[in-house]
Backbone bond lengths (Angstrom), bond angles and torsions (degrees), N, CA, C in turn:
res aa  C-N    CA-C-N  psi(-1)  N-CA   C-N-CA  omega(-1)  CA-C   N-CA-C  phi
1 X - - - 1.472 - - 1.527 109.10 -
2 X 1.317 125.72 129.55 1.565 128.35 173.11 1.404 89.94 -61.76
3 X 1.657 97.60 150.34 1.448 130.97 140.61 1.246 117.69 -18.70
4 X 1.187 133.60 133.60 1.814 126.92 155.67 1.891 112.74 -61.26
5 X 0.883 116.59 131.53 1.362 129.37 -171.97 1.632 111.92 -26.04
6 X 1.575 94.73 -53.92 1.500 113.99 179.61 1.651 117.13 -42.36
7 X 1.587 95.42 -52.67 1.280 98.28 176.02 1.768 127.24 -69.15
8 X 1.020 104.10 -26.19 1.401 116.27 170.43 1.798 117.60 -77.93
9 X 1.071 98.37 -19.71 1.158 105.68 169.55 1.728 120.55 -81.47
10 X 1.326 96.44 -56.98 1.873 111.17 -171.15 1.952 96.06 -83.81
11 X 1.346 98.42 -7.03 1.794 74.24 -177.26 1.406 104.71 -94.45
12 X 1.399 143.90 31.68 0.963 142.46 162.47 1.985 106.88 -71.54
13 X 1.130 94.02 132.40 1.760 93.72 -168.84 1.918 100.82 -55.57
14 X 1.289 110.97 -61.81 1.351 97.52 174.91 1.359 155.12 -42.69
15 X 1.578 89.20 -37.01 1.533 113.79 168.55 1.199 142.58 -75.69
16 X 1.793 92.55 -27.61 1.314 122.82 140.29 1.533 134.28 -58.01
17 X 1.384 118.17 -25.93 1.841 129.38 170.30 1.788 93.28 -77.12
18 X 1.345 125.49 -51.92 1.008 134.62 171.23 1.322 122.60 -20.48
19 X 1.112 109.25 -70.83 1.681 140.81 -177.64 1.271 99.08 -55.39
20 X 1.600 115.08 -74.03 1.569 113.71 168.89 1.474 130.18 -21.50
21 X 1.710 107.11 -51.11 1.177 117.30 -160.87 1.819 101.65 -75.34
22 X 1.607 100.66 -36.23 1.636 104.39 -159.94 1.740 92.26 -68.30
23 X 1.021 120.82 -36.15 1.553 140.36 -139.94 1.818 104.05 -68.24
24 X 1.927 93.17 -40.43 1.362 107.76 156.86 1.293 134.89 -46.16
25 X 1.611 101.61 -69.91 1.132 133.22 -167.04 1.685 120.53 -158.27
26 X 1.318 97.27 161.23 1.669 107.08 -154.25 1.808 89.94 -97.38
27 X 1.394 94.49 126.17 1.610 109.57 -174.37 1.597 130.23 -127.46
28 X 0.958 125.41 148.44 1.606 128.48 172.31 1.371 123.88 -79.65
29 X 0.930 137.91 111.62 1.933 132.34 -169.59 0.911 100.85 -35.72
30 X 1.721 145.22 -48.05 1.180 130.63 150.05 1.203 149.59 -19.58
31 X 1.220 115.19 -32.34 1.769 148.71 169.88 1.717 87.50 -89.24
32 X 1.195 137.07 -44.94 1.541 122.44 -153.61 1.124 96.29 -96.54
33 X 1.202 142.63 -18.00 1.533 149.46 170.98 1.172 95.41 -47.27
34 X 1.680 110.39 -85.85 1.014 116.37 -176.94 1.935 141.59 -50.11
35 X 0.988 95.75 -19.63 1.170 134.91 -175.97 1.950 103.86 -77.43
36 X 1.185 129.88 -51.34 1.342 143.39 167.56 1.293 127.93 -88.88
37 X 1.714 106.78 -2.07 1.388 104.79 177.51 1.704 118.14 63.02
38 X 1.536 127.74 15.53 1.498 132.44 166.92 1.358 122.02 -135.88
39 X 1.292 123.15 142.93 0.957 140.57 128.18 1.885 104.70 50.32
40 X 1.325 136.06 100.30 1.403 111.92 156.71 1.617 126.65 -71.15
41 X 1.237 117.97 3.95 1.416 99.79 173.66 1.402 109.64 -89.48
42 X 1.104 93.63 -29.22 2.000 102.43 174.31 1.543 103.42 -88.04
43 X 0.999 146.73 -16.75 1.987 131.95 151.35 1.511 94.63 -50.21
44 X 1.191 109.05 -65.37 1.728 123.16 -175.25 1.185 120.43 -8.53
45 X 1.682 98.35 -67.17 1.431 135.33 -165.03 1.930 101.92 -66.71
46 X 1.343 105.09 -79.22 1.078 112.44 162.45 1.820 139.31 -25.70
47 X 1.510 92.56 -39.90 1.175 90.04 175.42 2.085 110.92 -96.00
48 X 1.192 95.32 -14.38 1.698 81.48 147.79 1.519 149.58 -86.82
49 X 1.218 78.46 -5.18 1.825 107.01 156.28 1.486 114.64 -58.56
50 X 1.402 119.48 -44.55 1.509 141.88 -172.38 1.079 84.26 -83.85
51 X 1.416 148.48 -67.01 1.443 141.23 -146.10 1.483 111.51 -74.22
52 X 1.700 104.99 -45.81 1.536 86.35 175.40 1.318 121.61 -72.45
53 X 1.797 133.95 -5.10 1.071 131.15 160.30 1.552 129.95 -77.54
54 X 1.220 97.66 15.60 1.383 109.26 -174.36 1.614 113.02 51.91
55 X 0.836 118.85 38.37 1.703 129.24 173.05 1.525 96.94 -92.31
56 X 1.338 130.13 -59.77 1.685 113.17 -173.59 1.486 91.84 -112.05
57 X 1.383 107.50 -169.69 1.661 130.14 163.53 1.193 100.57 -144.18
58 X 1.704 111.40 178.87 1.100 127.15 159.69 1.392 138.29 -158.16
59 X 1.361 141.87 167.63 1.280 123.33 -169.48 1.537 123.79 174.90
60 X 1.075 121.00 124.00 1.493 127.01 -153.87 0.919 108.49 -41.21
61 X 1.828 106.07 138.02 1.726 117.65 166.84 1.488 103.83 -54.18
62 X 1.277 105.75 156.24 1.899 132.23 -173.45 1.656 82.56 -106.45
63 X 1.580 131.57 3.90 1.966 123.05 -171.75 1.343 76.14 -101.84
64 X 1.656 127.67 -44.95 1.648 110.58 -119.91 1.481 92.54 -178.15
65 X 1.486 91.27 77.70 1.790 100.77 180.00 0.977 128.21 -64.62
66 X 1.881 121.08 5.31 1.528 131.57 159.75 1.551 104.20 -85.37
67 X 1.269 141.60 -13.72 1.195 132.57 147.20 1.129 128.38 -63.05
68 X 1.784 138.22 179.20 1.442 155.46 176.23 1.656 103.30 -156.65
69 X 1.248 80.43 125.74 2.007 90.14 169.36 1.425 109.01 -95.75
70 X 1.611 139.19 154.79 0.783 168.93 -112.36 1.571 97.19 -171.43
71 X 0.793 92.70 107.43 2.097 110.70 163.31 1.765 126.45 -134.92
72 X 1.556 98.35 135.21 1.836 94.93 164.34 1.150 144.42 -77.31
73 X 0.738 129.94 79.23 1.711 122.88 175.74 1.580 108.58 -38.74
74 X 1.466 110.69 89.15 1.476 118.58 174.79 1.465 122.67 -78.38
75 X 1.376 101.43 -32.98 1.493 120.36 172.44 1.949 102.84 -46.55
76 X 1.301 100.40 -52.38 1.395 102.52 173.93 1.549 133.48 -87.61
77 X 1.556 111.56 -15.19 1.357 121.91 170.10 1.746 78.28 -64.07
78 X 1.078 122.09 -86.51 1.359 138.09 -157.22 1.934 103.62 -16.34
79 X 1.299 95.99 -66.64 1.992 96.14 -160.24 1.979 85.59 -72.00
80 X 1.482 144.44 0.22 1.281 116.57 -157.22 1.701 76.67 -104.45
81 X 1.117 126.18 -22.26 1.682 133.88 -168.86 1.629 95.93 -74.06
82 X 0.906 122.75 -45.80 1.431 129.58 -160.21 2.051 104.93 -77.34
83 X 1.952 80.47 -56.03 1.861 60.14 159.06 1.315 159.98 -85.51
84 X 1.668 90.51 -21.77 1.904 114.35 153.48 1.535 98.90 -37.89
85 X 1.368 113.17 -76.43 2.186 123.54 -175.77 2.321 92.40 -30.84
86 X 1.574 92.54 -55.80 1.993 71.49 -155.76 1.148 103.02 -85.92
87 X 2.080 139.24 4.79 1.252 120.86 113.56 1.452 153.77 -4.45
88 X 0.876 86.92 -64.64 1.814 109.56 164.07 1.571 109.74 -61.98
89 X 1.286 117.77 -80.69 1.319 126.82 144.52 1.469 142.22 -160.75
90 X 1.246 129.82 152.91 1.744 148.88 -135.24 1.576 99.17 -51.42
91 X 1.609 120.94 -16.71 1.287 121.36 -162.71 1.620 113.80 -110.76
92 X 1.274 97.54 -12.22 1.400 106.21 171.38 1.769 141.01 -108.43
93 X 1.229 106.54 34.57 1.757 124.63 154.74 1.615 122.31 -53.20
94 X 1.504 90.48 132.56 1.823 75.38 -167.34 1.218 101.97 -78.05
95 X 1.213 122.79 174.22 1.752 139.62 161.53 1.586 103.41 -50.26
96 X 1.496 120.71 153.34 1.516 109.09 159.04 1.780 99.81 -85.18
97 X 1.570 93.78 -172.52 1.245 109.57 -173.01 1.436 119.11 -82.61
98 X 1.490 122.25 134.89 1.191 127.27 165.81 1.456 125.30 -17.55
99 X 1.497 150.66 127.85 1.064 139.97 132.48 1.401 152.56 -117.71
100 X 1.565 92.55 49.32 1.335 120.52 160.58 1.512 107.97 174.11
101 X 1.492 98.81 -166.58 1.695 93.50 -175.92 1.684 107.92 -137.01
102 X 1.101 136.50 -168.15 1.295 119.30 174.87 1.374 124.44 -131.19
103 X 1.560 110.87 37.13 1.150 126.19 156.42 1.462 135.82 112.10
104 X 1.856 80.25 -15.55 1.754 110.92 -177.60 1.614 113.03 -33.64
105 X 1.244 78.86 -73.04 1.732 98.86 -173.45 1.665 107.51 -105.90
106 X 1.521 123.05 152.96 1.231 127.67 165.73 1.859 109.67 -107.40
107 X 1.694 103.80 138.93 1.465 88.07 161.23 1.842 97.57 -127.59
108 X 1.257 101.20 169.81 1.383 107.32 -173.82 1.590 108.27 -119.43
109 X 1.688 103.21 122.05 1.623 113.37 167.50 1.191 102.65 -100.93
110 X 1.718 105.89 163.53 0.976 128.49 126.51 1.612 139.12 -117.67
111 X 1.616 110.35 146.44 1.586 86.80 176.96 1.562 118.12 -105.56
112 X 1.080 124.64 -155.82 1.511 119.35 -177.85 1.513 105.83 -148.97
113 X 0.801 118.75 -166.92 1.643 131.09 -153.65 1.202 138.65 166.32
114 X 1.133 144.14 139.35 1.745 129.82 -179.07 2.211 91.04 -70.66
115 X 1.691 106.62 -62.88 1.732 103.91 -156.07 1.512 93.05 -98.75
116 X 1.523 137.55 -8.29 1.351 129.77 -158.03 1.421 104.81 26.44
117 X 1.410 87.96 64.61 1.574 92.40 -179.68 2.162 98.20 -131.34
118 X 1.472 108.81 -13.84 1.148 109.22 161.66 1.066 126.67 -155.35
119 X 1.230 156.59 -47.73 1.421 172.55 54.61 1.362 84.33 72.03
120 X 1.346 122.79 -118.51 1.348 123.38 -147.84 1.732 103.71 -57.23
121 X 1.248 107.89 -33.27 2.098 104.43 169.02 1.429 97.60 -40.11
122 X 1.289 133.40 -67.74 1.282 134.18 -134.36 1.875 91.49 -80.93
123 X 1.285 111.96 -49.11 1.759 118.23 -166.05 1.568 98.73 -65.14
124 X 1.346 121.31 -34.57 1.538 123.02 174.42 1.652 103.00 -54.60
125 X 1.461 126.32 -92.30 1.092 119.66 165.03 1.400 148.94 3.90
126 X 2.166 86.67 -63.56 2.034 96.98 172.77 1.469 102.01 -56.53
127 X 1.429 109.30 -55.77 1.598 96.92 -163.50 1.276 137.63 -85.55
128 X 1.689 121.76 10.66 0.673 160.39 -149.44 1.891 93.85 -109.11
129 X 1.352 100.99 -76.30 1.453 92.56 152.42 1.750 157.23 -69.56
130 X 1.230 72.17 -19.73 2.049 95.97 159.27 1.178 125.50 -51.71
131 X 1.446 99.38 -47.93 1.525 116.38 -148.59 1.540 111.26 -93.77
132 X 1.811 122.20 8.53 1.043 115.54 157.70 1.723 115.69 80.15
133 X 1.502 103.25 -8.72 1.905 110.99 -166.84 1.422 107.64 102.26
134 X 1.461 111.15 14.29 1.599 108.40 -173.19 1.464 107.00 -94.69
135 X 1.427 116.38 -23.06 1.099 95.46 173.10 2.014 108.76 -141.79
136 X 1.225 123.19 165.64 1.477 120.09 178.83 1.034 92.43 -98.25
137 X 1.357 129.45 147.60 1.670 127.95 155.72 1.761 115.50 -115.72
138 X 1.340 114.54 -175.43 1.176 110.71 177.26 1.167 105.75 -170.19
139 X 1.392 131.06 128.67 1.699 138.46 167.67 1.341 123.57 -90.58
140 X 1.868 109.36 161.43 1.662 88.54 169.81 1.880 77.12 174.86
141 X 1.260 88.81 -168.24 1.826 99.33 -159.23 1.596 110.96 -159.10
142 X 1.533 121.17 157.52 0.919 129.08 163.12 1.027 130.64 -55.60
143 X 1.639 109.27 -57.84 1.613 129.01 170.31 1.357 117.73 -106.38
144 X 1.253 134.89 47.93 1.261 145.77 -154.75 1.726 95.81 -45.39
145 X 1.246 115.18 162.02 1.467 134.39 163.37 1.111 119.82 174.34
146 X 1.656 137.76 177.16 1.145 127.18 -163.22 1.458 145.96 -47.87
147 X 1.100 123.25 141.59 1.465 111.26 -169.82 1.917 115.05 -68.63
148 X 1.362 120.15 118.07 1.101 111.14 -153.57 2.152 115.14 -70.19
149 X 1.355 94.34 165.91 1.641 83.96 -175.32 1.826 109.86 -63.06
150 X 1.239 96.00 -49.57 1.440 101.17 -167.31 2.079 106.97 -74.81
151 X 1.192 104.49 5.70 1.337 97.50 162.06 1.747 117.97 -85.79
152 X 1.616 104.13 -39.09 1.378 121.86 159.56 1.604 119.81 -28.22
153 X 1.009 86.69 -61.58 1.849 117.72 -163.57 1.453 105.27 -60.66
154 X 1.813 114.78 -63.12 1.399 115.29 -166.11 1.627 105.85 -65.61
155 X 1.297 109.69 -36.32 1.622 114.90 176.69 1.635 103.94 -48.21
156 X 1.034 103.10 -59.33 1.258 110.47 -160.04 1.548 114.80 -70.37
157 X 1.515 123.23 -24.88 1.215 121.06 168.75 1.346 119.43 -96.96
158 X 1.624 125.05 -46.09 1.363 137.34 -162.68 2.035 95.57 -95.29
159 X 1.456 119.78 -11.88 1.694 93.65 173.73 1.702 76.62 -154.20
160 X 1.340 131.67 65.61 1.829 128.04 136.43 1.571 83.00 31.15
161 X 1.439 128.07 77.32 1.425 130.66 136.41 1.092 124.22 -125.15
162 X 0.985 152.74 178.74 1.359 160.84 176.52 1.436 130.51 -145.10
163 X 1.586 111.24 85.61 1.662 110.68 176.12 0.979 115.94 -93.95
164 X 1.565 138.81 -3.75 1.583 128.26 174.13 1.017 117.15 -32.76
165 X 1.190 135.86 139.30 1.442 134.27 -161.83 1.507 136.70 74.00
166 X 1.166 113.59 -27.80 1.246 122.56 152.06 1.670 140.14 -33.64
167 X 1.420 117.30 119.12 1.653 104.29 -151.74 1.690 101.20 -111.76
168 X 1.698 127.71 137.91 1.004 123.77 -152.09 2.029 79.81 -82.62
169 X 1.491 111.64 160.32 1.585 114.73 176.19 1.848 92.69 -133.49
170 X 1.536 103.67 174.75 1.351 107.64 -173.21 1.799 96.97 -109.23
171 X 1.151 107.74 144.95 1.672 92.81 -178.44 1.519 113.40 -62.89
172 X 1.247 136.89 5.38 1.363 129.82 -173.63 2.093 96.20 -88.61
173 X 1.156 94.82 -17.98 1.956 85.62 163.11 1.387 121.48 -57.81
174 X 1.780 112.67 -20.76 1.762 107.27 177.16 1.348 96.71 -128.12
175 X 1.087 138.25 20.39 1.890 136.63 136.05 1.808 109.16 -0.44
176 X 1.650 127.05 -60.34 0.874 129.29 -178.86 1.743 113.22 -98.78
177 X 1.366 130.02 16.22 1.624 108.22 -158.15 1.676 68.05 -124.99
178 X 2.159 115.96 157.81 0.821 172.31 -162.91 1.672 93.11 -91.82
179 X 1.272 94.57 125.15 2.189 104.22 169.49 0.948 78.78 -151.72
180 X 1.512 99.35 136.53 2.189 123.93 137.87 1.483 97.41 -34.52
181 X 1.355 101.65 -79.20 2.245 114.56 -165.86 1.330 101.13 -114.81
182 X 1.262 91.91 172.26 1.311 115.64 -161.33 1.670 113.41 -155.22
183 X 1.420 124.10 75.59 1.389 117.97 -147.59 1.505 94.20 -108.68
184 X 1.194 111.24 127.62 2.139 114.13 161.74 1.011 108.70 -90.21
185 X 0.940 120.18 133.57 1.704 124.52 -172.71 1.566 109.70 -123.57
186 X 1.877 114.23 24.53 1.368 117.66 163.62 1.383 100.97 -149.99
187 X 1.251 125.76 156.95 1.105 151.42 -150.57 1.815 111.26 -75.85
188 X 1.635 95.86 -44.15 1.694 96.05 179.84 1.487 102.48 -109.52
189 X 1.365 132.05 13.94 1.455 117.16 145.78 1.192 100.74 -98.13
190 X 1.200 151.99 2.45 1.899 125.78 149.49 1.770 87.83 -62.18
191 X 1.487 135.64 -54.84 1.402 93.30 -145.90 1.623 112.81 -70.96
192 X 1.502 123.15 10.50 1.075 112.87 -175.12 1.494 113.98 -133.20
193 X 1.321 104.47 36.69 1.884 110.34 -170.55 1.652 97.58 -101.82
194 X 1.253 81.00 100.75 1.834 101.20 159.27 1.675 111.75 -21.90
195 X 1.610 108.00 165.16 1.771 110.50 163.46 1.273 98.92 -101.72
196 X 1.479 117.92 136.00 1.692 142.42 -173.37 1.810 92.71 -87.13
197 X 0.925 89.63 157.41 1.896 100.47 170.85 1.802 108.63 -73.47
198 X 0.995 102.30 159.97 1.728 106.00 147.60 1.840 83.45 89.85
199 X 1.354 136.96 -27.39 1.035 124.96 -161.02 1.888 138.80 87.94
200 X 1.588 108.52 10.73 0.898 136.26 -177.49 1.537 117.67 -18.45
201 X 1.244 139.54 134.79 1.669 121.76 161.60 1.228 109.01 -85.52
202 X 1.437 99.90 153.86 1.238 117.78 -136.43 1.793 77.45 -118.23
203 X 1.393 109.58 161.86 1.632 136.84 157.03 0.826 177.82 -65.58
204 X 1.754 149.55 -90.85 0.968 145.94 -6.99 1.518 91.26 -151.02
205 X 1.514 116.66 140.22 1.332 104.54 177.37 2.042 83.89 -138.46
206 X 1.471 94.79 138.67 1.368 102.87 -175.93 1.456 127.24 -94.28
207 X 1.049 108.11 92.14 2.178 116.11 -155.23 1.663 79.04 -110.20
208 X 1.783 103.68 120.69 1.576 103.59 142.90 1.023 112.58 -70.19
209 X 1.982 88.83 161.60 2.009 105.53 -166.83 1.883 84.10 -71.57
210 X 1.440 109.92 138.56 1.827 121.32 163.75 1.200 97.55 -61.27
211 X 1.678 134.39 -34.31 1.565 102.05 -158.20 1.376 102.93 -94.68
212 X 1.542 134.37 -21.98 1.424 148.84 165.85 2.109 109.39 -16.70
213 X 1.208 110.88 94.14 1.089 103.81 159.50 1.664 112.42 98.99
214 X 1.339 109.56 23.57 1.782 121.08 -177.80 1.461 97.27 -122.77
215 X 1.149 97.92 144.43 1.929 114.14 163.87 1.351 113.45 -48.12
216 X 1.369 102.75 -66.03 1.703 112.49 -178.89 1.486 115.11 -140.35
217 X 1.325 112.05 174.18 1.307 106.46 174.53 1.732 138.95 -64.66
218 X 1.718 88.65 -8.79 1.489 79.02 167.92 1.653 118.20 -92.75
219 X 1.380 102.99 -19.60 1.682 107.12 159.48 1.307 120.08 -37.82
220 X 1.595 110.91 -54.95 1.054 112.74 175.14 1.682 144.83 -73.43
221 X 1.166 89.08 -12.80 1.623 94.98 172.12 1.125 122.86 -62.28
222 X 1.487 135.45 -10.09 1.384 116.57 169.95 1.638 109.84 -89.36
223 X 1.221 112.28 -3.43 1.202 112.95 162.03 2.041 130.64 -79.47
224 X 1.347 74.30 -37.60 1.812 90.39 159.16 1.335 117.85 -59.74
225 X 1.481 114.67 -30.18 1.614 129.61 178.77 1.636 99.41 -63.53
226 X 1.150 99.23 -64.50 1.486 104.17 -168.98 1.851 122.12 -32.13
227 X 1.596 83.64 -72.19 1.495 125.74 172.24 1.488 110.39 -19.43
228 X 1.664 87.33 -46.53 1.718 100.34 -154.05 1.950 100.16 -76.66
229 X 1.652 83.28 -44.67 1.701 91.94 173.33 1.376 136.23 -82.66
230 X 1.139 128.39 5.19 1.369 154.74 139.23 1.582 103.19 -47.02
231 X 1.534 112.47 -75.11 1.166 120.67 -171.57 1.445 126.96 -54.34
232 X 1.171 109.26 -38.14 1.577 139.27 173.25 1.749 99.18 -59.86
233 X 0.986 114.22 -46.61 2.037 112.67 -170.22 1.756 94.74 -92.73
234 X 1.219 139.26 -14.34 1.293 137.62 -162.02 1.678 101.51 -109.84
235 X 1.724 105.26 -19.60 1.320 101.90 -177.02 1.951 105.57 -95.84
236 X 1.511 101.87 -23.18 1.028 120.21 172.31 1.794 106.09 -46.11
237 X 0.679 107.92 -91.14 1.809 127.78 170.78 1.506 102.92 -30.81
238 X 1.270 137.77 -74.36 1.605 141.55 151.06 1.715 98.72 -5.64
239 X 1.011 131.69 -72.59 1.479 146.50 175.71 1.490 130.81 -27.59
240 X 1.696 86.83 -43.23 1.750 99.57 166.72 1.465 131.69 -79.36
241 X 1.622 77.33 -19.07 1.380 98.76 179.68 1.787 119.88 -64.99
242 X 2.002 96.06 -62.07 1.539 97.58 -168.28 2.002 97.59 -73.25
243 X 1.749 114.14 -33.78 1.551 89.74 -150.54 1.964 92.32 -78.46
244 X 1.651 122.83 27.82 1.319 107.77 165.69 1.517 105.07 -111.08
245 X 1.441 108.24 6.26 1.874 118.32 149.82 1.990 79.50 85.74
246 X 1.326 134.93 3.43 1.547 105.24 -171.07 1.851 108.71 -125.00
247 X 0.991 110.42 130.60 2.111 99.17 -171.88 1.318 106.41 -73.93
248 X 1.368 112.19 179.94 1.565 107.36 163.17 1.274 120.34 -91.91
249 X 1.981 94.46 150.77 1.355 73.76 177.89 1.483 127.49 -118.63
């Protein structure tokens, strides 16, 4: 019997370092070059191998629109792994992923942001409530400014949260305090995120700004939709990670 596609696909050794690397964190072929020790026309190559299988995507930095970030679709590594496993056989599907923990242990995020005005508001929150007491979080931004309406709104209708009141801060308020992670979740605050104490692991997951490029805010709310649900399946996975206390490696 052939292989399941998946496997023939991801068991290529490279594509496989690939996967690893994206699976972490959201990267530039530039970063994956280096990162695999070959060749960028062959990362290149390879990673459109992944793309037309819908295993990664990609899509211009919002820092440096001569760049492209590189992301995993884990949601889908995940169910193509599970059925390759009950391939093999009926008893062996993995578990899905953790989403939350039960209080044992705490780890501490932070997120990042250009205005912490939505993005990292909203990822503070999800996981904050996810996580059961497993983990504290904390937001903040380069250029901090108001917390946006439609960040308010989607919380509040599409995941029962509540940030009203919530005040945007600049990340130089935790300059001196200790994090496990440390995730940017936009493109031009990685190029300018300070080193945290303690040695923190570091991130980066590449979410365009939702309000970037709409008339008004109700334009934008289906982008706030997105945003919110992106974050929600990416924080999901993040989850299994800290409440099993071990990073990737």
């Amino acid at each position: 019997m052939t292989p399941p596609t998946f496997l023939q696909l991801a068991g290529h050794p490279l594509r496989w370092q690939l996967l690893r690397e994206l699976a972490r964190s959201d990267r530039t072929v530039q970063e994956l070059t280096a990162l695999v020790g070959e060749a960028q026309n062959l990362v290149s190559y390879h990673l459109g191998k992944l793309r037309e299988a819908g295993l990664v995507s990609a899509h211009r930095s919002s820092a440096d629109g001569r760049d492209a970030y590189y992301s995993a679709d884990l949601t889908r590594l995940g169910e193509l792994l599970t059925a390759t496993a009950g391939a093999l056989h009926p008893g062996l599907p993995l578990p899905p992923p953790a989403e939350g923990g039960d209080g044992s242990g705490t780890a501490t995020v932070l997120f990042l942001c250009t205005g912490n005005s939505a993005r990292s508001q909203m990822a503070e929150a999800l996981i904050r409530a996810r996580s059961g007491g497993a983990v504290q979080a904390y937001s903040a931004g380069s250029h901090p400014k108001p917390l946006h309406p439609n960040a308010v709104k989607v919380m509040r209708v599409e995941h029962g949260l509540d940030l009203a009141g919530n005040e945007s801060k600049h990340l130089s308020v935790f300059a001196d305090q200790h994090f496990d992670w440390v995730i940017s979740l936009c493109d031009r605050v990685r190029e300018v995120c300070p080193d945290f104490p303690g040695d923190p692991e570091t991130i980066h997951w590449s979410i365009p700004d939702p309000a970037a490029g709409h008339a008004d805010d109700e334009a934008s709310y289906p982008a706030f939709q997105h945003t919110a649900a992106e974050l929600e399946t990416r924080i999901g996975f993040l989850l299994a990670v800290l409440t099993n206390g071990t990073p990737p490696s």
